[in-house]
Structure formats: C-alpha cells, structure tokens
N, CA, C and O atoms as a printed pandas DataFrame, in Angstrom:
     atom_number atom_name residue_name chain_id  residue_number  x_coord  y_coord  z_coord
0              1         N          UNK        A               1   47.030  -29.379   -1.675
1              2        CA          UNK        A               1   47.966  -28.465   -1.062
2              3         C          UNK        A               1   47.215  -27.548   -0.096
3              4         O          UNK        A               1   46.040  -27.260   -0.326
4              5         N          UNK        A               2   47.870  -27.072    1.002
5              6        CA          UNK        A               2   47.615  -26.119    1.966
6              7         C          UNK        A               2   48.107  -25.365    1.899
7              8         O          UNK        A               2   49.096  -25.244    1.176
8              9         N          UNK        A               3   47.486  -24.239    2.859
9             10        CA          UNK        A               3   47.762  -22.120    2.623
10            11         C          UNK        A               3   49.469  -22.348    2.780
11            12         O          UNK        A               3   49.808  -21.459    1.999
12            13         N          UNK        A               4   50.866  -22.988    3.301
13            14        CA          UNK        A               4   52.139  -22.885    3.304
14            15         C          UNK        A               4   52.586  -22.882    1.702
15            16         O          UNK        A               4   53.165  -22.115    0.934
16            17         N          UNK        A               5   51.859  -24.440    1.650
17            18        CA          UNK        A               5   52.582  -25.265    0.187
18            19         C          UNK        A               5   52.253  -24.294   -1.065
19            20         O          UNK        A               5   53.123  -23.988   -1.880
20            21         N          UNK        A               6   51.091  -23.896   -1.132
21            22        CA          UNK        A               6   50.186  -22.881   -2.001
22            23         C          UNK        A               6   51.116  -21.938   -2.362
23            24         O          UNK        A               6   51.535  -21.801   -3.512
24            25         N          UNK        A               7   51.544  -21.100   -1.143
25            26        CA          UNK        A               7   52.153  -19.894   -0.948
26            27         C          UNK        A               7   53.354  -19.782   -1.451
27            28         O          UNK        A               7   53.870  -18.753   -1.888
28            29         N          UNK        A               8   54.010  -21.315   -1.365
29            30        CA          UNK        A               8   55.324  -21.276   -1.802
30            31         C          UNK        A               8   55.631  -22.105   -3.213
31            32         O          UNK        A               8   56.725  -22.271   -3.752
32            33         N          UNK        A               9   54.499  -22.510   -3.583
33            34        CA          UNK        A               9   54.358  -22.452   -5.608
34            35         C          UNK        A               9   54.141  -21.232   -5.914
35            36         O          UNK        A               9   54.523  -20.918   -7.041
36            37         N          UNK        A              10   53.653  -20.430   -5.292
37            38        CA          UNK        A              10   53.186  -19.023   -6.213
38            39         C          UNK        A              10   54.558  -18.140   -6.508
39            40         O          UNK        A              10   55.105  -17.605   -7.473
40            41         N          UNK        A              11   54.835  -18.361   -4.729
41            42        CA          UNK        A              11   56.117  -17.391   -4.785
42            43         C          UNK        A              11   57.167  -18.403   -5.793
43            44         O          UNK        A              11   58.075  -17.700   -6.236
44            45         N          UNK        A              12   57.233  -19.286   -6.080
45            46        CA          UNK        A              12   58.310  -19.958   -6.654
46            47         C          UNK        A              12   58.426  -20.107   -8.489
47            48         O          UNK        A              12   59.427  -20.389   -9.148
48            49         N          UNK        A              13   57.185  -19.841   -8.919
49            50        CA          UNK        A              13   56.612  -19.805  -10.093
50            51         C          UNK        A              13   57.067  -18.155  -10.337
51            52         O          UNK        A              13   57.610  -17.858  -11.402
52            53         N          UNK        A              14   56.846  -17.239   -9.425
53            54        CA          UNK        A              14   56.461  -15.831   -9.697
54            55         C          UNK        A              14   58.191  -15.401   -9.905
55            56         O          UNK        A              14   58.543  -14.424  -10.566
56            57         N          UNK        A              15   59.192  -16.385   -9.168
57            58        CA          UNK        A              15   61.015  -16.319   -8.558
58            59         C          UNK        A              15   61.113  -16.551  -10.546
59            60         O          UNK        A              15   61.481  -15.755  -11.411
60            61         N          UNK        A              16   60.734  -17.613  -10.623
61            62        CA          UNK        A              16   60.921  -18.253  -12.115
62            63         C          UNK        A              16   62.566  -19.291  -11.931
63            64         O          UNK        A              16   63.476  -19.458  -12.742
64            65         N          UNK        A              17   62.392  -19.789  -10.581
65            66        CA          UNK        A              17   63.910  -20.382  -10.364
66            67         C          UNK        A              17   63.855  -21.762  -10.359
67            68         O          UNK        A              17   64.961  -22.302  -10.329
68            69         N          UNK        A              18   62.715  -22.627  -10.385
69            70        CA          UNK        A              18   62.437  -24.097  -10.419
70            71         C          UNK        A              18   63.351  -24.420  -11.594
71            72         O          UNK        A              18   63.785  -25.548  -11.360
72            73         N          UNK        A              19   63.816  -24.011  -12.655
73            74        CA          UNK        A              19   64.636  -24.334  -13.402
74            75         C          UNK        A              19   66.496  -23.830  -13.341
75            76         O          UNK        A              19   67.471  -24.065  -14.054
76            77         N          UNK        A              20   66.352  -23.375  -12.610
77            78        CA          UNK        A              20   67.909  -22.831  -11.907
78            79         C          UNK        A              20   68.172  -23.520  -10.998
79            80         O          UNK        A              20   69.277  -24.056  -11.084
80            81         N          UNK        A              21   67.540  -23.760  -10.043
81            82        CA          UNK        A              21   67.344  -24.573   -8.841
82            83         C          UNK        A              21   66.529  -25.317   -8.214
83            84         O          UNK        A              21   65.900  -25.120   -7.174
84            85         N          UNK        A              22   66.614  -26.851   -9.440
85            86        CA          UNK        A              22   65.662  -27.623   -8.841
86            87         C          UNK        A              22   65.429  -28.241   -7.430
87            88         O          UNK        A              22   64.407  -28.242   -6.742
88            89         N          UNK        A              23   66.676  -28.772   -7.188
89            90        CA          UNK        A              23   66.653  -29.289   -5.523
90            91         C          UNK        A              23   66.190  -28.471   -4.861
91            92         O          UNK        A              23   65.105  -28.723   -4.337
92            93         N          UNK        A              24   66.735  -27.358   -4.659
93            94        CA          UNK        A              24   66.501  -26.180   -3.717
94            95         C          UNK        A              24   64.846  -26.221   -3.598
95            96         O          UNK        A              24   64.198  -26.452   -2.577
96            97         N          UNK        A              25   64.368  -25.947   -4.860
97            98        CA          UNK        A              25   62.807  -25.656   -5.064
98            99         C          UNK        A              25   61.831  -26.749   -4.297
99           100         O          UNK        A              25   60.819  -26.532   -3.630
100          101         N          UNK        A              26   62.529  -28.096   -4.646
101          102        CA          UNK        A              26   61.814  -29.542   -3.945
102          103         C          UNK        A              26   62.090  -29.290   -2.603
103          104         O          UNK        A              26   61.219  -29.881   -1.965
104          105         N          UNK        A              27   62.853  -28.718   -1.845
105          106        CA          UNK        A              27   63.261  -28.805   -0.551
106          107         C          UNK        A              27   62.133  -28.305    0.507
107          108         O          UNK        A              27   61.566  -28.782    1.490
108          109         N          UNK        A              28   62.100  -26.353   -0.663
109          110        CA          UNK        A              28   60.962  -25.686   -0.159
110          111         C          UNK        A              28   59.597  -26.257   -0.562
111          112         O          UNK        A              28   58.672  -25.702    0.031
112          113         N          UNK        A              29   59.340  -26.936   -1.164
113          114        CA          UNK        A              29   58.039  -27.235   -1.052
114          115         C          UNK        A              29   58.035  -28.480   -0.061
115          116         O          UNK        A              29   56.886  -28.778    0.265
116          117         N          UNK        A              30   59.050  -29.313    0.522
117          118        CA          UNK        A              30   58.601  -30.030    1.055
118          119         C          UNK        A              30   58.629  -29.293    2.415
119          120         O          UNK        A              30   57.808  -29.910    3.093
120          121         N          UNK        A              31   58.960  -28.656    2.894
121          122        CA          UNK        A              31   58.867  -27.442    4.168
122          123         C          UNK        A              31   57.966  -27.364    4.202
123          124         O          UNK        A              31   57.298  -27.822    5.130
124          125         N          UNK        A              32   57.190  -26.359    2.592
125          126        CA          UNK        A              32   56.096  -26.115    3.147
126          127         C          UNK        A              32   54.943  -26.832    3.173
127          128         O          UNK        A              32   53.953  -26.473    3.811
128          129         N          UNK        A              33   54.992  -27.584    2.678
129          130        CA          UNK        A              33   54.549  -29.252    3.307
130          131         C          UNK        A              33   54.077  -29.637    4.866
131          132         O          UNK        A              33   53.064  -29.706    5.563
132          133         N          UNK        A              34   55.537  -29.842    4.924
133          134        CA          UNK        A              34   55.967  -30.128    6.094
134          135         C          UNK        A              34   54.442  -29.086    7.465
135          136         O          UNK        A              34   53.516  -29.439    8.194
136          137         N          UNK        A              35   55.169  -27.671    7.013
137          138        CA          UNK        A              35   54.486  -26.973    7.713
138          139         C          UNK        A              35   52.982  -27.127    7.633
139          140         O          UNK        A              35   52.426  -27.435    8.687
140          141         N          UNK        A              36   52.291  -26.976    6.641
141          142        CA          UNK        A              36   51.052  -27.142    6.464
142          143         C          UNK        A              36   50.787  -28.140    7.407
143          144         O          UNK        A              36   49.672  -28.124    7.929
144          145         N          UNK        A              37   51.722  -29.151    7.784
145          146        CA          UNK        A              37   51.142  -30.368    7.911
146          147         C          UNK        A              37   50.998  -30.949    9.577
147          148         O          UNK        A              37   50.250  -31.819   10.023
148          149         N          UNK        A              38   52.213  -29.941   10.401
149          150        CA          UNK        A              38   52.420  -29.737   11.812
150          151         C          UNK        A              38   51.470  -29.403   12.584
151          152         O          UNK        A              38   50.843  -28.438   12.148
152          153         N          UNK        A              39   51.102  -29.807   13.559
153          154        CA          UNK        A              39   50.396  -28.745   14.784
154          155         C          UNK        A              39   50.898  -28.516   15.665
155          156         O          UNK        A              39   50.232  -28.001   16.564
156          157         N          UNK        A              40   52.394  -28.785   15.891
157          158        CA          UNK        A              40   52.951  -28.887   16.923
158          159         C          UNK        A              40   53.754  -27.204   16.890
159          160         O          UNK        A              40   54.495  -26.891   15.958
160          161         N          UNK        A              41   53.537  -26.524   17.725
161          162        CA          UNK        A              41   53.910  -24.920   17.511
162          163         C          UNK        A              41   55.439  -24.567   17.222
163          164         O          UNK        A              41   55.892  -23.804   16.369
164          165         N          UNK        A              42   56.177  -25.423   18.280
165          166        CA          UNK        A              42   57.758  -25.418   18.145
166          167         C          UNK        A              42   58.589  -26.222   17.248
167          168         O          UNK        A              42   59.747  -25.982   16.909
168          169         N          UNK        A              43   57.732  -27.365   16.852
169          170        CA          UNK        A              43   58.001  -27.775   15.085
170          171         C          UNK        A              43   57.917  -27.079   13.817
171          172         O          UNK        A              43   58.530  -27.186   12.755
172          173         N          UNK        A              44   56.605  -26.034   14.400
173          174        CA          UNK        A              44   56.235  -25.033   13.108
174          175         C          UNK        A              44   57.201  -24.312   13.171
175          176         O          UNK        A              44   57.734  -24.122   12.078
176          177         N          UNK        A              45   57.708  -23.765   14.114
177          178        CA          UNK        A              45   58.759  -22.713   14.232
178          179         C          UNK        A              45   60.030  -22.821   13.342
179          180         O          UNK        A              45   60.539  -21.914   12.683
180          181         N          UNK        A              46   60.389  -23.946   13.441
181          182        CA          UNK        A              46   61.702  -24.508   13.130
182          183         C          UNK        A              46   61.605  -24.733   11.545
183          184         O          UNK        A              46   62.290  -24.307   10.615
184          185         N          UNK        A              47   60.667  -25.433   11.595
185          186        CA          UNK        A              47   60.046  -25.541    9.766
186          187         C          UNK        A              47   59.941  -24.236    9.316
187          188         O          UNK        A              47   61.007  -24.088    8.718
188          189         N          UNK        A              48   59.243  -23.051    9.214
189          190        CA          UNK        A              48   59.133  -21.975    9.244
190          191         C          UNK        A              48   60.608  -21.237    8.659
191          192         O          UNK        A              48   60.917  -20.682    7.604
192          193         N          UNK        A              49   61.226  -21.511    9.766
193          194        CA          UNK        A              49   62.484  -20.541    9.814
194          195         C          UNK        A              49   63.643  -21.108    8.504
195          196         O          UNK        A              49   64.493  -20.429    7.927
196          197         N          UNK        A              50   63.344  -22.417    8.330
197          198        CA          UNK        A              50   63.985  -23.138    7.557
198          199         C          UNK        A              50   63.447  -22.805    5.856
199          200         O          UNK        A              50   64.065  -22.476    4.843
200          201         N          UNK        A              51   62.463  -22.990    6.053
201          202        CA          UNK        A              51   61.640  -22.205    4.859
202          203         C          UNK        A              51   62.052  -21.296    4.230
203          204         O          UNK        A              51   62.411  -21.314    3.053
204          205         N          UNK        A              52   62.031  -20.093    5.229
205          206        CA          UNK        A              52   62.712  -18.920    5.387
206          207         C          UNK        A              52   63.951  -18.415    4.482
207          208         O          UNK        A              52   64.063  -17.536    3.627
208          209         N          UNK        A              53   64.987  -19.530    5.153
209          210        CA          UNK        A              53   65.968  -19.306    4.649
210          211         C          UNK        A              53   66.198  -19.821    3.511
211          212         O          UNK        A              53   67.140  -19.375    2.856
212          213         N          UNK        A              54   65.423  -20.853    3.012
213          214        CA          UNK        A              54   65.681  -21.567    1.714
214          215         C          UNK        A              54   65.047  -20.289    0.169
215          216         O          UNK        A              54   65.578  -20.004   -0.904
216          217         N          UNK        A              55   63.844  -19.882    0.762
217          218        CA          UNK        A              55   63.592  -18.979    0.026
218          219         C          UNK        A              55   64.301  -17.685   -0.443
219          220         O          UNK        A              55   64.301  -17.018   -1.477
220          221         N          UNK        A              56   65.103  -17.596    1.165
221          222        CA          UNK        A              56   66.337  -16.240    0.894
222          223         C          UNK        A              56   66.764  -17.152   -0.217
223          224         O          UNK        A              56   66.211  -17.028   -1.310
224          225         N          UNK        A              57   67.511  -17.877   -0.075
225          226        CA          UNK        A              57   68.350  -18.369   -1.123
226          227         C          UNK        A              57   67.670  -18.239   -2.511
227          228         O          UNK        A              57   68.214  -17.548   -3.372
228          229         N          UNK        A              58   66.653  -18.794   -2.728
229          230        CA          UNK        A              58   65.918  -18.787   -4.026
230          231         C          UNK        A              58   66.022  -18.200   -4.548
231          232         O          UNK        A              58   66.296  -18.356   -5.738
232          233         N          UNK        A              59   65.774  -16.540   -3.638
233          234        CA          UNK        A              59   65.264  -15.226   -4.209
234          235         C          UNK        A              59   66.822  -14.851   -4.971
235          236         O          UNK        A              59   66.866  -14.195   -6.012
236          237         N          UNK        A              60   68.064  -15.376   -4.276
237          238        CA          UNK        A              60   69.371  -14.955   -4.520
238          239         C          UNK        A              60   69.353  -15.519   -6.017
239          240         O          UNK        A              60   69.574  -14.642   -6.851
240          241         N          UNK        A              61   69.195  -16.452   -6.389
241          242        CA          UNK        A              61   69.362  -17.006   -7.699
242          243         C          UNK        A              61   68.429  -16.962   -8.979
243          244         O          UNK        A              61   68.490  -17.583  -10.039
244          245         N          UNK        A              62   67.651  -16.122   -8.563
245          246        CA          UNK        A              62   66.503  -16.128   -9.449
246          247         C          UNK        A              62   67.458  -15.422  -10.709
247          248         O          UNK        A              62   68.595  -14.951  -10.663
248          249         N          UNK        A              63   66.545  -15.554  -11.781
249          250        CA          UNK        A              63   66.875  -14.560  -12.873
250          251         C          UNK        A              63   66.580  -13.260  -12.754
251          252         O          UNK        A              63   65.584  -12.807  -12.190
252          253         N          UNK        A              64   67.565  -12.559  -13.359
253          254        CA          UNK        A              64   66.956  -11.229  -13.499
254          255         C          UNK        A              64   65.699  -10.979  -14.063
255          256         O          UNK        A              64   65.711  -11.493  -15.181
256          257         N          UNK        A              65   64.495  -10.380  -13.818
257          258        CA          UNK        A              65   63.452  -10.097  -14.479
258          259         C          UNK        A              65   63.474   -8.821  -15.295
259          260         O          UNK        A              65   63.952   -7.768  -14.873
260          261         N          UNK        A              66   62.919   -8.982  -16.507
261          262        CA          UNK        A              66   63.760   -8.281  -17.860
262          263         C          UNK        A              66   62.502   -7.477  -17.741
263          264         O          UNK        A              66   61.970   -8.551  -17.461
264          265         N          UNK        A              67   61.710   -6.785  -17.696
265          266        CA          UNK        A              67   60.501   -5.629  -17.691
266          267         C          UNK        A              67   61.454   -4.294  -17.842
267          268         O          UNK        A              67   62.529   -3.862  -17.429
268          269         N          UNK        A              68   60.448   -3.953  -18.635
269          270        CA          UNK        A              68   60.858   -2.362  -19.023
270          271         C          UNK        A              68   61.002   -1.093  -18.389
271          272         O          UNK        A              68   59.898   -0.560  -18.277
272          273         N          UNK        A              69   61.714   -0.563  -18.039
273          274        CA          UNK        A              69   61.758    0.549  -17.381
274          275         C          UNK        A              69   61.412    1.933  -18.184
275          276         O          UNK        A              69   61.291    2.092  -19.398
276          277         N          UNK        A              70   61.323    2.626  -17.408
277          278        CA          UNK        A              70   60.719    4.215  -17.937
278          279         C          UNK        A              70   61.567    4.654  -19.564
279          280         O          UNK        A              70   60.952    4.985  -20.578
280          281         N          UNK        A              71   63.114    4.543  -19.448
281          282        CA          UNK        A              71   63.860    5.098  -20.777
282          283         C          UNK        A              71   63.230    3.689  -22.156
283          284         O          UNK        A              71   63.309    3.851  -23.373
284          285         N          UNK        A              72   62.571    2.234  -21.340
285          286        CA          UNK        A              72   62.256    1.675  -22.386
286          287         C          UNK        A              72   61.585    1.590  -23.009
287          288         O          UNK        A              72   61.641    1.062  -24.119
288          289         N          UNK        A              73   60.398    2.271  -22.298
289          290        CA          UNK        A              73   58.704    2.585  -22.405
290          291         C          UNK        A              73   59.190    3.334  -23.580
291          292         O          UNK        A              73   59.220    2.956  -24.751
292          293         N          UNK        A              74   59.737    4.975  -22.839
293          294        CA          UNK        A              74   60.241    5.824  -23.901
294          295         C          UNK        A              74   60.641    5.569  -25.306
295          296         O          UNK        A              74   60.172    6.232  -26.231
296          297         N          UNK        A              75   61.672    4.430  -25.510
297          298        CA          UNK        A              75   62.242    4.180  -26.530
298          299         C          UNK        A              75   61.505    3.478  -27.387
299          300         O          UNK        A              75   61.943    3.557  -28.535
300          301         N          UNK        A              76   60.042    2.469  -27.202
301          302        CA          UNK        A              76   59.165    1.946  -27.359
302          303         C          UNK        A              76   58.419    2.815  -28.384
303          304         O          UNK        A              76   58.341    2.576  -29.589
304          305         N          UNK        A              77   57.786    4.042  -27.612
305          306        CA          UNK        A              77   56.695    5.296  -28.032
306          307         C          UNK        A              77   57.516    5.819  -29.201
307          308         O          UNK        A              77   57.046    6.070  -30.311
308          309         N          UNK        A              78   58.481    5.925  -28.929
309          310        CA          UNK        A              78   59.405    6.846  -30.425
310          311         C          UNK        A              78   59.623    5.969  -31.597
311          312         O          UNK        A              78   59.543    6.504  -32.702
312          313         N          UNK        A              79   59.954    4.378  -31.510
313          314        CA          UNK        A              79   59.796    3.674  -32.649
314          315         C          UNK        A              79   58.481    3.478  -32.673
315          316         O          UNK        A              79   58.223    3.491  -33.877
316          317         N          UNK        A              80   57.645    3.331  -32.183
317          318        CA          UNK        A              80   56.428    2.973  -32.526
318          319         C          UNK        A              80   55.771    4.589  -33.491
319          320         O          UNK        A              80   54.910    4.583  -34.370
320          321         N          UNK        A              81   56.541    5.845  -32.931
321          322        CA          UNK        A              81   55.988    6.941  -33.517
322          323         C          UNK        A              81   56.925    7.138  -34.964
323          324         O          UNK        A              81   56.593    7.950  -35.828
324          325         N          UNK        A              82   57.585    6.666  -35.026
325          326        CA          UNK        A              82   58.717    6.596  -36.082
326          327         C          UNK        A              82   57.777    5.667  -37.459
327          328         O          UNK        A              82   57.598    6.078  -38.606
328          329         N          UNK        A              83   57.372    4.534  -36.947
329          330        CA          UNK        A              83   57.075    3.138  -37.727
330          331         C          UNK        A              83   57.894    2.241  -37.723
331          332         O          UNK        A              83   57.940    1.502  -38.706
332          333         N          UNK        A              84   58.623    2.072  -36.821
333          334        CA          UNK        A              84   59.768    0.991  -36.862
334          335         C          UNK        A              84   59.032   -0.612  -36.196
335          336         O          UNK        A              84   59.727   -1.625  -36.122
C-alpha cells in the first residue's frame, strides 16, 4: 500500500464503519488505490474528489463513539470513591 491507500485504512479503522458499510469501505480503498497509483494530475483530481466524497459519507454512518465525557469521568471517581 501507498501514502493514499494507508491513509484511508487508518482513517477507516479509526470511522469503525467497515462493518456498517462494507461496499462503501471497498470503494474507498479502491480510490485510494486508484490514486496512489495515477500520475496523471487531472486523473488525480477527479479520484481525489471522489474519495472525498465517499469518505463524507463514511464519516455520516459511522457509529457513535461511546468515550466518556467529563459528568462520566465524574460519576466514575464517586463509585470508585464509594467502592462500587
């Protein structure tokens, strides 16, 4: 894999959506494929932009990412100070 394809397992692993949206996911990696793979500037462009938008999409369907916020931290420290 090359710096495109690379870029867009990390980001796609990090989305956690390869299992929500498999096609979608194969599409973008073959883009960024694709791109890695061009030298032609106004091919890259087009690949690029396509990319682009597939990833908007991705990002739309991802799961919510469940991390704790400040009142959970909180609520954390008080059972933990409790013994629960």
């Amino acid at each position: 894999m090359a710096g495109a394809e690379d870029a867009t397992r990390l980001e796609i692993d990090d989305l956690g959506v390869e299992q929500v949206a498999p096609g979608m996911t194969a599409i973008a990696l073959s883009l960024a494929a694709a791109l890695d793979a061009t030298d032609a500037p106004t091919s890259a462009a087009v690949v690029a932009r396509e990319l682009r938008a597939t990833l908007l999409e991705l990002r739309k369907v991802a799961p919510v990412a469940t991390e704790g916020d400040a009142l959970d931290d909180l609520a954390a420290r008080r059972a933990a100070r409790r013994g629960a």
